[in-house]
C-alpha positions in Angstrom: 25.3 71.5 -182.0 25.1 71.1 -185.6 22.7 72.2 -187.5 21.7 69.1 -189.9 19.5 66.3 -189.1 20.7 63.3 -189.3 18.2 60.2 -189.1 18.4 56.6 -188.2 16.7 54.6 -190.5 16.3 50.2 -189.6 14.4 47.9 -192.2 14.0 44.8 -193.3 15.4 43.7 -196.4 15.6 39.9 -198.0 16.1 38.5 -194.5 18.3 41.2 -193.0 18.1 44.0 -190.9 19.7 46.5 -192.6 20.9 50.3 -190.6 21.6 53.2 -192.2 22.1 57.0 -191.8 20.7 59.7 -193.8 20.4 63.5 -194.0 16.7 63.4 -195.3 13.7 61.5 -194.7 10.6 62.0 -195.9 7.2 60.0 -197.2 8.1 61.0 -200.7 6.4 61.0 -203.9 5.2 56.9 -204.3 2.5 55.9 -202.1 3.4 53.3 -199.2 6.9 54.1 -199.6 10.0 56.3 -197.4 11.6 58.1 -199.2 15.7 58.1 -197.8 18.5 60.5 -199.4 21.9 61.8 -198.7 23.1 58.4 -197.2 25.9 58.8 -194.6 28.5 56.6 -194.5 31.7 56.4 -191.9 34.8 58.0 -193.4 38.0 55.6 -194.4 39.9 56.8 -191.4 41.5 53.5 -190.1 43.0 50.5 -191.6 40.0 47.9 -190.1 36.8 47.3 -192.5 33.8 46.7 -191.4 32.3 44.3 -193.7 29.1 44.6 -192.7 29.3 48.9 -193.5 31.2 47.7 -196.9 28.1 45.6 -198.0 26.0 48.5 -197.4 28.7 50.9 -198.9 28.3 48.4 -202.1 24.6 48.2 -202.0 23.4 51.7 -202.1 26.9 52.9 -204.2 25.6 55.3 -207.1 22.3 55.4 -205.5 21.4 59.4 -204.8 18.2 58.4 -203.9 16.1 55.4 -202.2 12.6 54.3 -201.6 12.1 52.0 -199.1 8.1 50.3 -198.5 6.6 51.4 -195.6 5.9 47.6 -194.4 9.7 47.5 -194.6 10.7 49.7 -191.8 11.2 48.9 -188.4 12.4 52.1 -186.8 12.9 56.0 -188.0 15.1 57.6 -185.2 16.4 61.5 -185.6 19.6 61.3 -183.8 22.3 63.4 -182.2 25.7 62.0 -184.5 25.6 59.2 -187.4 26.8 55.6 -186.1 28.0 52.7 -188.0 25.5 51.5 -190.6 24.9 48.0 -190.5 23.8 45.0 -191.7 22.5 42.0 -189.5 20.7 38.5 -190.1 16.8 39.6 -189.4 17.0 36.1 -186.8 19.7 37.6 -185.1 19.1 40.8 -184.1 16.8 39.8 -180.8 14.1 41.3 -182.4 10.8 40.0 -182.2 9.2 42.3 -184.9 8.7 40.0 -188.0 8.7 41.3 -191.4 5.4 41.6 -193.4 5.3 38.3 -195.9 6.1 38.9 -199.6 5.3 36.7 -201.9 7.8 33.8 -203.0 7.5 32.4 -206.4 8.3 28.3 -205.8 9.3 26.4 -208.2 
């Protein structure tokens, strides 16, 4: 068994449920935030993409380090092995956990 943790982080994000893997997670620094380093993403080991992992790949590329707010999260899981990180419409996922409202400017 290895050694490093590896955690299973879900949350909401603009309408999506977003899944990723990460080496470290803490409460970090900024109150009412998660703090989520050392992303884990599947190695380029086949010729099919996922262009669900590729959006994710895109979104967090560059990024060492990401704070997440705590009304965000759904689910912090430490698991066994990473899986494939994912992103998924929030209406889709059979969920019935709805996000906390944010604030909308209209026009």
């Amino acid at each position: 068994m290895s050694d490093k943790q590896i955690f299973k982080v879900i949350f909401h994000n603009q309408g999506e449920v977003f899944e990723i893997y990460a080496q470290n997670v803490d409460h970090g620094i900024m109150f009412g935030f998660i703090e989520v380093e050392k992303l884990i993403f599947g190695e380029k080991t086949s010729v099919v993409v996922d262009p669900s992992e590729e959006k994710l790949k895109t979104e967090f590329e560059g990024v060492e380090r990401t704070y997440i707010p705590m009304h965000s999260i759904i689910r912090i899981d430490e698991v066994i092995k990473e899986g494939i990180p994912k992103v998924t419409e929030a209406s889709k996922n059979g969920s019935n956990v709805m996000p906390f409202p944010v604030y909308t400017k209209s026009d």
